[in-house]
PDBQT receptor file of N, H, CA, C and O in Angstrom, charges set to zero:
ATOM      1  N   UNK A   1       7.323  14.461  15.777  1.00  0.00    +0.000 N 
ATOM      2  CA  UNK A   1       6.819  15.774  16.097  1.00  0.00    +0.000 C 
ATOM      3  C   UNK A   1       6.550  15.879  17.592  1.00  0.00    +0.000 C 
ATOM      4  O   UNK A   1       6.805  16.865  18.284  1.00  0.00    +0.000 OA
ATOM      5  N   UNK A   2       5.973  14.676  18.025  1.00  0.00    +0.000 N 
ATOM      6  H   UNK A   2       5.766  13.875  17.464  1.00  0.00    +0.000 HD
ATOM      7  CA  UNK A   2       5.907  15.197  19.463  1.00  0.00    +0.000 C 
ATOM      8  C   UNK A   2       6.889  14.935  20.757  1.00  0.00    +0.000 C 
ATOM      9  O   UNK A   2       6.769  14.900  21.982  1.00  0.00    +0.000 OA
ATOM     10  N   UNK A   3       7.846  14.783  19.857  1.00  0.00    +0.000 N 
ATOM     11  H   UNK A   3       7.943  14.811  18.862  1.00  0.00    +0.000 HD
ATOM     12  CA  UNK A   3       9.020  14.648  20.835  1.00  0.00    +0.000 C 
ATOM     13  C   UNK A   3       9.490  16.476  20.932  1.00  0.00    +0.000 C 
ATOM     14  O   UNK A   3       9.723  17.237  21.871  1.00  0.00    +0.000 OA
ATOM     15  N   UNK A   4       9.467  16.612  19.507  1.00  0.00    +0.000 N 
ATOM     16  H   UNK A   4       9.278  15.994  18.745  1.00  0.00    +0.000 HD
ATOM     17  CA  UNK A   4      10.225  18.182  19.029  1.00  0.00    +0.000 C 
ATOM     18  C   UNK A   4       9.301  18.792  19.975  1.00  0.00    +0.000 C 
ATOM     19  O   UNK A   4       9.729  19.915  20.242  1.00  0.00    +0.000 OA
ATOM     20  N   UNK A   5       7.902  18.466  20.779  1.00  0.00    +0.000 N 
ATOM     21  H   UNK A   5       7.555  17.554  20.561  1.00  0.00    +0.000 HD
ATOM     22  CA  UNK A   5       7.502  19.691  21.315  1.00  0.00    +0.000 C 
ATOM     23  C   UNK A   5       7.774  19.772  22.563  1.00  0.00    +0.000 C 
ATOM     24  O   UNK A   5       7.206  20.596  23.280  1.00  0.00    +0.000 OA
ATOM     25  N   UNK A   6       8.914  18.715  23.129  1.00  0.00    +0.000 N 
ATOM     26  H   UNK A   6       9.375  18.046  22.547  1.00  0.00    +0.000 HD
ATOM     27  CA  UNK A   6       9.178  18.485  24.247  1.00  0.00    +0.000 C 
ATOM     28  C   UNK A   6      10.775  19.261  24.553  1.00  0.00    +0.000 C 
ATOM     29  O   UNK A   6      11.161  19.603  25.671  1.00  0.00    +0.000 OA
ATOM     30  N   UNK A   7      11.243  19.361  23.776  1.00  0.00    +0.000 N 
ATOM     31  H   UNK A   7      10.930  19.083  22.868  1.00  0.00    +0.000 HD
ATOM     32  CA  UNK A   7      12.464  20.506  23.811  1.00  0.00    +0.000 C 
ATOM     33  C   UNK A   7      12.477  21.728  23.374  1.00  0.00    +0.000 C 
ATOM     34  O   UNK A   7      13.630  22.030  23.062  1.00  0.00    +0.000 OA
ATOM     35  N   UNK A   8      11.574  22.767  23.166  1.00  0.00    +0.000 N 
ATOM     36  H   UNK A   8      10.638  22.522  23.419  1.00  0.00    +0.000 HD
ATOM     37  CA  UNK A   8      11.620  23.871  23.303  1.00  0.00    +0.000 C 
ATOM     38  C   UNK A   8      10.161  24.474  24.492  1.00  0.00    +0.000 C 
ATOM     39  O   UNK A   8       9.017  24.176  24.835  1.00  0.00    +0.000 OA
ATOM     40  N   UNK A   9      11.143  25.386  24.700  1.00  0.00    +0.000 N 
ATOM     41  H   UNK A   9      12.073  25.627  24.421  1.00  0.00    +0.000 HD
ATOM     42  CA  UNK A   9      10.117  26.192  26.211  1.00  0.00    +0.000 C 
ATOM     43  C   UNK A   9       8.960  26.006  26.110  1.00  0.00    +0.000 C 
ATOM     44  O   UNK A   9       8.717  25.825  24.917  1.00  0.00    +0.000 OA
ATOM     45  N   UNK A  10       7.932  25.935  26.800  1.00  0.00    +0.000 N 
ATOM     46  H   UNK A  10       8.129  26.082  27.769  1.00  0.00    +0.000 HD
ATOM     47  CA  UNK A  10       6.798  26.573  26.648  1.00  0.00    +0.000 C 
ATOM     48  C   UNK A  10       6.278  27.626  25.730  1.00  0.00    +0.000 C 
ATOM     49  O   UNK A  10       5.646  27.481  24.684  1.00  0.00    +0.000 OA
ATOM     50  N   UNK A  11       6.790  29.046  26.512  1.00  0.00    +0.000 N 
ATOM     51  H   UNK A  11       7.304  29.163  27.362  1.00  0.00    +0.000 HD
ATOM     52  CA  UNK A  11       6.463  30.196  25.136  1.00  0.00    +0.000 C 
ATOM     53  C   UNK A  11       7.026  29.800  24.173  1.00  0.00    +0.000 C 
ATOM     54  O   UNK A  11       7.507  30.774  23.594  1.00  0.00    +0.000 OA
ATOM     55  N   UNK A  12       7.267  28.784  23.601  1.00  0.00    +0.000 N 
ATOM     56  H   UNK A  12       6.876  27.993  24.071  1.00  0.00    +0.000 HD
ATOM     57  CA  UNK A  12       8.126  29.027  21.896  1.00  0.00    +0.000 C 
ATOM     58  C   UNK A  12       6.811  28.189  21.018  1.00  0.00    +0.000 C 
ATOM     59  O   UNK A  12       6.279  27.158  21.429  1.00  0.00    +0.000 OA
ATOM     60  N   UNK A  13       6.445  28.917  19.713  1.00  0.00    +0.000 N 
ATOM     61  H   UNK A  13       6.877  29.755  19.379  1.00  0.00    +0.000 HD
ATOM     62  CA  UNK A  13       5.357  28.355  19.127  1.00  0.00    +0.000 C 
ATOM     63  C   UNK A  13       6.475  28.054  17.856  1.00  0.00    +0.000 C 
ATOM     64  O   UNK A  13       7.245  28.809  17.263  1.00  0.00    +0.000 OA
ATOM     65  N   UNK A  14       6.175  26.502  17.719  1.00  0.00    +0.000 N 
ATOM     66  H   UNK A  14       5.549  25.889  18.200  1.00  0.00    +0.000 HD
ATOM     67  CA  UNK A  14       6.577  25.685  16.644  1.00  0.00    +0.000 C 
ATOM     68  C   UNK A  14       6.223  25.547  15.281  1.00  0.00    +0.000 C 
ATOM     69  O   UNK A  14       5.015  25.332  15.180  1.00  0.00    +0.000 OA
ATOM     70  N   UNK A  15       6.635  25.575  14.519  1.00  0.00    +0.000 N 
ATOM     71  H   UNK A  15       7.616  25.750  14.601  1.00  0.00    +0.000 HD
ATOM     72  CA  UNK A  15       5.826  25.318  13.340  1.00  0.00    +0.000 C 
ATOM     73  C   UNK A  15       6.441  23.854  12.360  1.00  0.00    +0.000 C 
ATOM     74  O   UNK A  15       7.627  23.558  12.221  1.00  0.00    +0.000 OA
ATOM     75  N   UNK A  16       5.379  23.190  11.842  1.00  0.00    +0.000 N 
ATOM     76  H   UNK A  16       4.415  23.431  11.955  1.00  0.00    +0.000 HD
ATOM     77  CA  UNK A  16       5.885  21.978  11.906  1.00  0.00    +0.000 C 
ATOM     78  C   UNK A  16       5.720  22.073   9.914  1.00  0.00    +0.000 C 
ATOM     79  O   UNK A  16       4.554  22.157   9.527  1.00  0.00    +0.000 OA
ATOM     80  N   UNK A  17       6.417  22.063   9.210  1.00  0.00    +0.000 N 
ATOM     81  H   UNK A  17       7.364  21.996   9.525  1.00  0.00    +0.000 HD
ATOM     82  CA  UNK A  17       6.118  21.719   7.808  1.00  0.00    +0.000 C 
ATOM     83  C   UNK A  17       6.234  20.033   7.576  1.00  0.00    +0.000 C 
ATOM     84  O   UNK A  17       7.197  19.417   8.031  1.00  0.00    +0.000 OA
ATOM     85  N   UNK A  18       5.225  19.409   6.873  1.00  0.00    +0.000 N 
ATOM     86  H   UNK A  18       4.443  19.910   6.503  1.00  0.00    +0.000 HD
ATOM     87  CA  UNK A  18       4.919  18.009   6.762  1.00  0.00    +0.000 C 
ATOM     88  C   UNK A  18       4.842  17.822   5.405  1.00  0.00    +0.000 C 
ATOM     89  O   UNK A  18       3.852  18.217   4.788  1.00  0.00    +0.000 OA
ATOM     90  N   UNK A  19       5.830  17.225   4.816  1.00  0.00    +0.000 N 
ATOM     91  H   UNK A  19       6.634  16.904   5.317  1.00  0.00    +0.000 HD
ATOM     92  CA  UNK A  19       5.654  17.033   3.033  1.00  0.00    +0.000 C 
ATOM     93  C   UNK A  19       5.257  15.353   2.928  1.00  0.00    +0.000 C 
ATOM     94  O   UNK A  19       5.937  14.431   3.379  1.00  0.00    +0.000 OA
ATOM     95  N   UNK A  20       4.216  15.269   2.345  1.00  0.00    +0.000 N 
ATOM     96  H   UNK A  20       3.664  16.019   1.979  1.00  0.00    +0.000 HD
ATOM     97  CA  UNK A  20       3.342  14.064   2.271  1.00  0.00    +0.000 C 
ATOM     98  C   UNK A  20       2.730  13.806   0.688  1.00  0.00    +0.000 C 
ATOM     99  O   UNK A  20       1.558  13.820   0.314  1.00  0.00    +0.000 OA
ATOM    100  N   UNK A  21       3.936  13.575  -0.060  1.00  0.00    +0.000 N 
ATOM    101  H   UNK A  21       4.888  13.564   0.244  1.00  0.00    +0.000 HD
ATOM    102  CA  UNK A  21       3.264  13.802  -1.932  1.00  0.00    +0.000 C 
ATOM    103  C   UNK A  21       3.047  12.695  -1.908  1.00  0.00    +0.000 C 
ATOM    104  O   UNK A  21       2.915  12.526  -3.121  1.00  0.00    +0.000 OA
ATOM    105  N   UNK A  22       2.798  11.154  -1.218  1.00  0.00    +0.000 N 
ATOM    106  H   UNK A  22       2.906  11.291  -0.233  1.00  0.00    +0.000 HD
ATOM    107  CA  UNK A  22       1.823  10.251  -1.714  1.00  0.00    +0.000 C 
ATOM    108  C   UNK A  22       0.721   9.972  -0.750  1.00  0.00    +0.000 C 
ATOM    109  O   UNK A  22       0.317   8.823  -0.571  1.00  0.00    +0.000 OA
ATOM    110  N   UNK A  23       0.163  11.140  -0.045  1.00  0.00    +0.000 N 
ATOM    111  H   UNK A  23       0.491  12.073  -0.191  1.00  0.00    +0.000 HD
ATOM    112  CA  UNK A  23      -0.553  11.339   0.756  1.00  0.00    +0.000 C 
ATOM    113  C   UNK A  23      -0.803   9.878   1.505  1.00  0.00    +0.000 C 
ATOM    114  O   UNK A  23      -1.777   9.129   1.421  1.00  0.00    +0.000 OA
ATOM    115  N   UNK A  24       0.480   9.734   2.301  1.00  0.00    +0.000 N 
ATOM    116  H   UNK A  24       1.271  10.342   2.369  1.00  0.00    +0.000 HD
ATOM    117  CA  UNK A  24       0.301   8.139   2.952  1.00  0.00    +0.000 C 
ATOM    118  C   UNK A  24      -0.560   8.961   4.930  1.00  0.00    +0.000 C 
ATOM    119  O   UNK A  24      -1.024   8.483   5.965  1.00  0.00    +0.000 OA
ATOM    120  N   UNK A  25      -0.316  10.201   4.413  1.00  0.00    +0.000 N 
ATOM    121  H   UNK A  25       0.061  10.589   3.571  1.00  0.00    +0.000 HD
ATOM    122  CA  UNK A  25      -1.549  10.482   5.526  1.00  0.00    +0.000 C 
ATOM    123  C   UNK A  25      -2.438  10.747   5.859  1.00  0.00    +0.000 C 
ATOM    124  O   UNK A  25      -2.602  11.967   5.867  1.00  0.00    +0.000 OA
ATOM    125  N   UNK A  26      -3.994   9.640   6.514  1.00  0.00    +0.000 N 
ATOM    126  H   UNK A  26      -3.861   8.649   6.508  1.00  0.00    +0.000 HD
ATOM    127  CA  UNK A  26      -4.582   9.405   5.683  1.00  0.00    +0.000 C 
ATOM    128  C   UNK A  26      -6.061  10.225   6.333  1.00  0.00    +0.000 C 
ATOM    129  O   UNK A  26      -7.033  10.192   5.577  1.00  0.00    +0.000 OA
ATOM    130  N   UNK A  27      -6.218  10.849   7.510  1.00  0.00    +0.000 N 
ATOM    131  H   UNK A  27      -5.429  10.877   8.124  1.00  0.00    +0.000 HD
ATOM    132  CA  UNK A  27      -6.379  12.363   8.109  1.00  0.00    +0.000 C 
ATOM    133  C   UNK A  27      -5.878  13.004   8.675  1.00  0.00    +0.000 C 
ATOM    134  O   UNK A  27      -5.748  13.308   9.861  1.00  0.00    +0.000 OA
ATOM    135  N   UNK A  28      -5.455  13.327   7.525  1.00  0.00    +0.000 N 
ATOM    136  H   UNK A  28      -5.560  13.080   6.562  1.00  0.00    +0.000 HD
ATOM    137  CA  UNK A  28      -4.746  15.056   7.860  1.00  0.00    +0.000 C 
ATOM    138  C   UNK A  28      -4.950  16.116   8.839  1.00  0.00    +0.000 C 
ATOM    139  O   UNK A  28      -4.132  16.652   9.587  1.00  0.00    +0.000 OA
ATOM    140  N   UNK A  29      -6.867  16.419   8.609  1.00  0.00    +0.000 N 
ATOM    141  H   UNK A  29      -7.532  15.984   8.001  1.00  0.00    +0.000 HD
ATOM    142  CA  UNK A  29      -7.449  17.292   9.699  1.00  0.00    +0.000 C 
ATOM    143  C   UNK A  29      -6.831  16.541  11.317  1.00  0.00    +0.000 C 
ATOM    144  O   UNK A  29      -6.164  17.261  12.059  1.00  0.00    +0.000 OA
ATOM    145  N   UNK A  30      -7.054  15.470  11.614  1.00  0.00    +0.000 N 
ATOM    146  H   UNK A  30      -7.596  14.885  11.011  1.00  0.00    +0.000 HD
ATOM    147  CA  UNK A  30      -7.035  14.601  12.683  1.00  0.00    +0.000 C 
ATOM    148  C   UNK A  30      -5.546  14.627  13.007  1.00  0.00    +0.000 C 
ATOM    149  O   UNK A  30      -5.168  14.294  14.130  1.00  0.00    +0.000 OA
ATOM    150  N   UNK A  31      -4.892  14.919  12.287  1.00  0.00    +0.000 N 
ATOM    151  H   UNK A  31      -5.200  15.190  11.374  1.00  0.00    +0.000 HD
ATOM    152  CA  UNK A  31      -3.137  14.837  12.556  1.00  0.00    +0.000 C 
ATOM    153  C   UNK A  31      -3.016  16.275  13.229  1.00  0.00    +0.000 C 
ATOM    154  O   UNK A  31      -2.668  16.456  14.396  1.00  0.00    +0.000 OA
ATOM    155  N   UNK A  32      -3.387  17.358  12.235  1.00  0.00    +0.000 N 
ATOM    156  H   UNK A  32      -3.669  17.211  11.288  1.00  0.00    +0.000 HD
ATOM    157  CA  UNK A  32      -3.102  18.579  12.367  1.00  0.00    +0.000 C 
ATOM    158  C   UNK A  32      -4.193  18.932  14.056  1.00  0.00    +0.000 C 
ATOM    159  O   UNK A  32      -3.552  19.319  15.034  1.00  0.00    +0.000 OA
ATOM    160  N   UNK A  33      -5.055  18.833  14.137  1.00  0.00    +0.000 N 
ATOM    161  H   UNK A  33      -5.576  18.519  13.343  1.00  0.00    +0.000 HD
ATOM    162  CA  UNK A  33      -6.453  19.063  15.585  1.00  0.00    +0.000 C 
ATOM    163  C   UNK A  33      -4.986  18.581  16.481  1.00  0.00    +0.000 C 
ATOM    164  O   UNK A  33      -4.332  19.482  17.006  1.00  0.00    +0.000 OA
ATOM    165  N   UNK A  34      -4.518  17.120  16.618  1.00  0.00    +0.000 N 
ATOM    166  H   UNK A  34      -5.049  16.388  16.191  1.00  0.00    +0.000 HD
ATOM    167  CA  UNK A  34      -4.128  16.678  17.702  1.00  0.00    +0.000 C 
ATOM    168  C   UNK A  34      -3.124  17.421  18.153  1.00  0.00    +0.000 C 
ATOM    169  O   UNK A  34      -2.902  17.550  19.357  1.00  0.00    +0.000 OA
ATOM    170  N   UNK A  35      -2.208  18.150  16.941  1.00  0.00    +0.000 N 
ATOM    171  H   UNK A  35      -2.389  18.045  15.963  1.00  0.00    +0.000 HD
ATOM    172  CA  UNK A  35      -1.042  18.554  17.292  1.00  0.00    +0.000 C 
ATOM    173  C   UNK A  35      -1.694  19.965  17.724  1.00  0.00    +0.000 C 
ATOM    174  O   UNK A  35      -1.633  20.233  18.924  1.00  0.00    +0.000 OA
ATOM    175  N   UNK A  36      -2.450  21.097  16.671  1.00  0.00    +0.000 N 
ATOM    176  H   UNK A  36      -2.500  20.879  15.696  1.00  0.00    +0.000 HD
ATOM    177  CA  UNK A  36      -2.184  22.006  17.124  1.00  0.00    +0.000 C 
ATOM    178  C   UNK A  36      -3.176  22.437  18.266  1.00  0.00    +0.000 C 
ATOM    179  O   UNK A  36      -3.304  23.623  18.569  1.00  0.00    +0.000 OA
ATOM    180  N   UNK A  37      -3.888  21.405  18.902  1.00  0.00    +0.000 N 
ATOM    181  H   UNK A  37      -3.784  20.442  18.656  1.00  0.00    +0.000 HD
ATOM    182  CA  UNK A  37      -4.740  21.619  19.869  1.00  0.00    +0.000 C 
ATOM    183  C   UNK A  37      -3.654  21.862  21.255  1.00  0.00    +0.000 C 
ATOM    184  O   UNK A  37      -4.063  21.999  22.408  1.00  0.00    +0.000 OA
ATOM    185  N   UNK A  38      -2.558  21.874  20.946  1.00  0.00    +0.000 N 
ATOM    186  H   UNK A  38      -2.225  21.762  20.009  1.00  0.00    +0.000 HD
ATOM    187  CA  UNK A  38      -1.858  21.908  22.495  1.00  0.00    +0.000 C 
ATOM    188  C   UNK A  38      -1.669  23.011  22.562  1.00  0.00    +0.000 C 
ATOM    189  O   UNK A  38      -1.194  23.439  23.614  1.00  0.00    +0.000 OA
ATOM    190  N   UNK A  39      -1.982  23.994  21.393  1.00  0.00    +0.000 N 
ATOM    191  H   UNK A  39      -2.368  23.647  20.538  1.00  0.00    +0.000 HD
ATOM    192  CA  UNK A  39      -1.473  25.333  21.506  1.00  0.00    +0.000 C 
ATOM    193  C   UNK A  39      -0.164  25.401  21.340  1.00  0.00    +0.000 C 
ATOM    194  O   UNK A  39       0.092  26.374  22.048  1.00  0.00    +0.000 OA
ATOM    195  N   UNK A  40       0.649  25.116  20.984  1.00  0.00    +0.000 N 
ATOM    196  H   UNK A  40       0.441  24.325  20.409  1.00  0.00    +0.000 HD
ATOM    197  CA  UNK A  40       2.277  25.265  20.882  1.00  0.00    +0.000 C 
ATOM    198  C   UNK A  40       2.495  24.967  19.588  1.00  0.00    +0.000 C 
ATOM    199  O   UNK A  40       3.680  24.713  19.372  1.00  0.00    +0.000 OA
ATOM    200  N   UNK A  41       1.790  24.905  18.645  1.00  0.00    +0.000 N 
ATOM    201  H   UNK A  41       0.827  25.112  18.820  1.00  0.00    +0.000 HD
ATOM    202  CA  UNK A  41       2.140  24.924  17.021  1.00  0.00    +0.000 C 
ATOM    203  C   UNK A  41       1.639  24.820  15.911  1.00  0.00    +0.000 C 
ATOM    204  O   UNK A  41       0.481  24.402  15.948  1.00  0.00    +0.000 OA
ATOM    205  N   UNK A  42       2.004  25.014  15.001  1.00  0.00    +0.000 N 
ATOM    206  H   UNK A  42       2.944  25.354  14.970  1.00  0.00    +0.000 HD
ATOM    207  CA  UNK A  42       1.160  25.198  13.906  1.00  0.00    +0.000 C 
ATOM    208  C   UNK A  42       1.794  24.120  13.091  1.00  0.00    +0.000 C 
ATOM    209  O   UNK A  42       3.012  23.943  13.066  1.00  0.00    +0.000 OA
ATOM    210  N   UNK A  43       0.763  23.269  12.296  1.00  0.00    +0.000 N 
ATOM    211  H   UNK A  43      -0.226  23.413  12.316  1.00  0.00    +0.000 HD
ATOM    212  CA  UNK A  43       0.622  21.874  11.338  1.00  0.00    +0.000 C 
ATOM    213  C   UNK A  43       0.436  22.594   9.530  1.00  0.00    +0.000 C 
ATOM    214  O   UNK A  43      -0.610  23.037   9.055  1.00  0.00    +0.000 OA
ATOM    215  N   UNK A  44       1.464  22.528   9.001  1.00  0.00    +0.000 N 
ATOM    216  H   UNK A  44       2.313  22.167   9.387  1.00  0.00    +0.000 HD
ATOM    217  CA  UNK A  44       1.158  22.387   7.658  1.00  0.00    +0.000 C 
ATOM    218  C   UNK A  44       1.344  21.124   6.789  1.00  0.00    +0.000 C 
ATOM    219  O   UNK A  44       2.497  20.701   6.701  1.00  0.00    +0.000 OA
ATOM    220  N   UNK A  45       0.254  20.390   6.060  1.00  0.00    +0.000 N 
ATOM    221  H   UNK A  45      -0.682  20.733   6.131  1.00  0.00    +0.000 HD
ATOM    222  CA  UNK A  45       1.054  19.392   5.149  1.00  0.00    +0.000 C 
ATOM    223  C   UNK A  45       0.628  19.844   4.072  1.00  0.00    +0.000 C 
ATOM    224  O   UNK A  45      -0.462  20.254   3.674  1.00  0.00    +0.000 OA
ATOM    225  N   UNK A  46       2.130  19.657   3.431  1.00  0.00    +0.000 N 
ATOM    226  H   UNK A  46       3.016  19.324   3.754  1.00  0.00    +0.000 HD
ATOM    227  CA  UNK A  46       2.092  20.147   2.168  1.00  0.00    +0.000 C 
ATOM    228  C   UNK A  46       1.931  18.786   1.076  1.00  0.00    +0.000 C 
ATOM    229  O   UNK A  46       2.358  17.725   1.530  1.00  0.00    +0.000 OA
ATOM    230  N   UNK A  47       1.479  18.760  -0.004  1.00  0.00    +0.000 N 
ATOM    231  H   UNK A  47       1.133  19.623  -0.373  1.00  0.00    +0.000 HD
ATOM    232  CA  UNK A  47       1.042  17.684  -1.112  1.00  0.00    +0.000 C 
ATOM    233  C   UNK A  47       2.148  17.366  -1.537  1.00  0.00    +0.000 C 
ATOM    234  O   UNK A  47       2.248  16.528  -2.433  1.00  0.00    +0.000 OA
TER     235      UNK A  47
């Protein structure tokens, strides 16, 4: 993911879908803060 936010512009807001059905991730909140704190995208994980 944080490569992907390194090839599109600035203005372009990303959206990242994350499918995680044996929830091997293990905070989520803490995944999603880091990413979408840069302002450039939005974090969904889905179950």
């Amino acid at each position: 993911m944080a490569a992907d936010l390194t090839k599109y512009p600035l203005e372009a807001h990303i959206l990242f879908v994350v499918y995680d059905p044996d929830a091997a991730i293990v905070d989520r909140a803490k995944l999603k803060r880091d990413f979408e704190d840069r302002g450039r995208c939005t974090v969904r994980i889905l179950p």
